[in-house]
N, C-alpha and C positions, 0 to 999 in steps of 0.2 A: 572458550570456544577454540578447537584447534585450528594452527596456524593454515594455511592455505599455501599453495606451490602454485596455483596456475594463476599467472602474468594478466591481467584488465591491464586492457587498452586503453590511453588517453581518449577523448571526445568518442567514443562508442558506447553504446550501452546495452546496459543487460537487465536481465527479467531475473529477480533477486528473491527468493525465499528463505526465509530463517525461520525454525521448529521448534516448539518447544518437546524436549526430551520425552518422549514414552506420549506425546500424546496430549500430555498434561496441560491443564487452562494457563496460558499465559497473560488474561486479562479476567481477572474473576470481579469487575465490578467498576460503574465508569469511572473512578477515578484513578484506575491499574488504566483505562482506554486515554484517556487525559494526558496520562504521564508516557506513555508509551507513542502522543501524535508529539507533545514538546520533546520528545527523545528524539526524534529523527530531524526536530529542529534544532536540538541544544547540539548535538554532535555532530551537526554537519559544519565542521571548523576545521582550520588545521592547527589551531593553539588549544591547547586543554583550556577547559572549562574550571575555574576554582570552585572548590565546595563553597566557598562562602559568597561566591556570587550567585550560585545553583540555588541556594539557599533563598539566597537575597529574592532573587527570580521568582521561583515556586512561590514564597508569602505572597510577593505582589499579586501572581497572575489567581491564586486563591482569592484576592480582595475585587479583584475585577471580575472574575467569574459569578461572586455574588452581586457585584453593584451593576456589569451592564452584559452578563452571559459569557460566549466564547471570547477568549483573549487571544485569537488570534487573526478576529475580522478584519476585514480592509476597510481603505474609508477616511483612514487617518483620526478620524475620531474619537473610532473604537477598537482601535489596534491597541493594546495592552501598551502601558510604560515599560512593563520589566522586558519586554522582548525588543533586549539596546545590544542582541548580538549581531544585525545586520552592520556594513561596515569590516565585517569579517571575512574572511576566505575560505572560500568552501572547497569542501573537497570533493563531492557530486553535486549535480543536477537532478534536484529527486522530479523526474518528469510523472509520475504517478505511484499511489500505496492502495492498500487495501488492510485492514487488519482484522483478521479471525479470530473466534474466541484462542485455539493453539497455533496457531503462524500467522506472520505479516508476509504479503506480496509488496515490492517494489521495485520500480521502473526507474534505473538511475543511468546516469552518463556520465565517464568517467571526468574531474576534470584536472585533477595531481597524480603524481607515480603514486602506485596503489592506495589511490582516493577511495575506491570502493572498500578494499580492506580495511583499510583504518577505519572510517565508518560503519563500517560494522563489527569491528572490535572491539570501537566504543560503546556501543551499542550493546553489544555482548557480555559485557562489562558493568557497564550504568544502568541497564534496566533490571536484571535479577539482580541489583544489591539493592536496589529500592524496592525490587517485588519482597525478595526475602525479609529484607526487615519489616515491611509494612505487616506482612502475614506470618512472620514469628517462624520460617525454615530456618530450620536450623541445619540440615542435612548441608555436604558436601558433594563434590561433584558438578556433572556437568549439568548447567540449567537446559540450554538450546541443545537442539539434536543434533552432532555433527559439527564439519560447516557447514555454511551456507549455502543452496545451490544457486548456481547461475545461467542461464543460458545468453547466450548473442546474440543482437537482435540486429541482423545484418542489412534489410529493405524494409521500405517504408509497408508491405505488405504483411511484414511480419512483426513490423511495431502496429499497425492496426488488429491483430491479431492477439497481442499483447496486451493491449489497451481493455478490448472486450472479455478478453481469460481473466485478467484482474478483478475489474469492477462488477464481474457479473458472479466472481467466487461467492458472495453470502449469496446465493440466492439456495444455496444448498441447508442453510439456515432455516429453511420454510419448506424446501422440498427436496430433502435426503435425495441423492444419487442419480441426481437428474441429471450429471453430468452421462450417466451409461444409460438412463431408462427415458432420458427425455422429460420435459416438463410440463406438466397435469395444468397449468392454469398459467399463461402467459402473461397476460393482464394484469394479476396479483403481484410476480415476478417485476416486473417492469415496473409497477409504483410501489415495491419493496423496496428494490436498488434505488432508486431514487430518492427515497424518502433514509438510505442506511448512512447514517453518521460515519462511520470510522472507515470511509475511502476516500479519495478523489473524487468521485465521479460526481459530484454536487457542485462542485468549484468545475468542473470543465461544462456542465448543465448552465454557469450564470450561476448559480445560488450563493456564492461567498462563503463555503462552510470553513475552509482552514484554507486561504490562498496563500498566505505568509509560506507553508509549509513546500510549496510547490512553483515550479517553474512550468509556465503551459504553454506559453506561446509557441513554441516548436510543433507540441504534437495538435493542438489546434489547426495550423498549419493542414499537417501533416493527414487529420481527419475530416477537414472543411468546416472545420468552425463550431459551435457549438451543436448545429443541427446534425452534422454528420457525425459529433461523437455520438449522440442521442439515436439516432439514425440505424447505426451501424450496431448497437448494442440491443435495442431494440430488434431488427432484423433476425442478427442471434439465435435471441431468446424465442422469439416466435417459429422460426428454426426447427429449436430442439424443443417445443411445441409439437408442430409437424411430425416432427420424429416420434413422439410420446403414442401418437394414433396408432403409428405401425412397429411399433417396437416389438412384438411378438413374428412378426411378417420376417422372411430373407427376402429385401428389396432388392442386393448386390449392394452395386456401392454408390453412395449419394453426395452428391456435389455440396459442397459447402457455400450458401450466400456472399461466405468474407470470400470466395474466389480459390484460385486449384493451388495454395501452397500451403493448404491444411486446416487446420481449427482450432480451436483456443487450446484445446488438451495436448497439440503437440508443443504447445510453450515450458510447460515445466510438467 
């Protein structure tokens, strides 16, 4: 991944997209989705990780994943053994992710001099040499597209804005280009996201899906608790519902439910 020039600020955060190159699947099966949610938990350090501890790690959480499912529940009882990185210093706050089959969304806060860059170098780094060998590339070159982009997430109206752009991204998964044409079945949408593994937004719902991986309390906060992140993403979707009716129609211009400083599409 090439290097980066623009300066992340300590304790602000930004809306984080990484590409996979031309397009291409950057998770072609769940155990590429698996290694790709412990990657944003293995690298968020400020000491490298030893291969033979990665190693050590990965056999355990393989032995847990068959004996009692995800190894990254809370609960204390079910939170995997091999995950003995906490005690560590981290280099962001990953306040929410999303992962697509070709890019990951995420919502970090900075908390070292260039905490976000590092983490995503590593990142850049650790996950296409485990994609590639798993799947036998041999090619060279660049995996991810670029770098990274980032945007600044300046008021609290624009991290709730954030929050909805992220976890409502698969829902293009089940209904192509809904983000320009509006969405045909809200309903379906709404218990899609809910029901999609490989984001946040089931840990901010109550459901426990990967809470190891995330720090919530801020944007809990920041949304009114569980009902209002539920609430607020919801509204959205029903939203651009609305919109799906008149899509052919020039209304002018239509007021956004999340309020007048735009909509999930001006985040990234």
């Amino acid at each position: 991944m090439p290097n980066r020039r623009e300066q992340l600020v300590n304790g602000e955060i930004y809306h984080i997209v990484i590409r996979r190159i031309e397009d291409y699947l950057l998770f072609k099966d769940i155990d590429d989705y698996y290694r790709g949610i412990f990657s944003i938990y293995e690298f968020n350090t400020t000491k490298p990780v030893e291969i033979a501890e990665r190693r050590r790690i990965r056999i355990q959480m393989k032995k847990d994943i068959k004996a009692k499912g995800d190894p990254l529940s809370p609960g204390g009882e079910r939170v995997s053994p091999a995950l003995t990185l906490d005690g560590r210093e981290r280099l962001v706050d990953i306040l929410a992710f999303c992962f697509m089959p070709n890019h990951i969304h995420l919502l970090l806060r900075q908390l070292k001099g260039r905490g976000i860059t590092t983490f995503m170098n590593k990142i850049g780094a650790g996950y296409p040499a485990y994609f590639k060998q798993k799947h036998g590339i041999k090619t060279k070159g660049y995996f991810f597209q670029d770098r990274f982009v980032s945007v600044h997430v300046k008021t609290d109206e624009q991290l709730k804005i954030a929050f909805v752009y992220i976890h409502a991204n698969p829902a293009s998964l089940i209904e192509p280009k809904w983000k320009e044409i509006g969405i045909k079945n809200p309903k379906k949408v709404i218990e899609f996201l809910e029901n999609y593994k490989w984001s946040s937004y089931q840990d901010y719902l109550g459901k426990k899906n990967f809470p190891s991986v995330i720090e919530k309390d801020f944007l809990l906060e920041v949304m009114g608790g569980k009902q209002g992140c539920k609430d607020f993403l919801e509204d959205w979707i029903k939203y651009k519902g609305e919109i799906r009716k008149f899509a052919n129609l020039s209304l002018g211009e239509t007021r956004s439910p999340l309020g007048e400083s735009g909509s999930p599409e001006d985040c990234v």
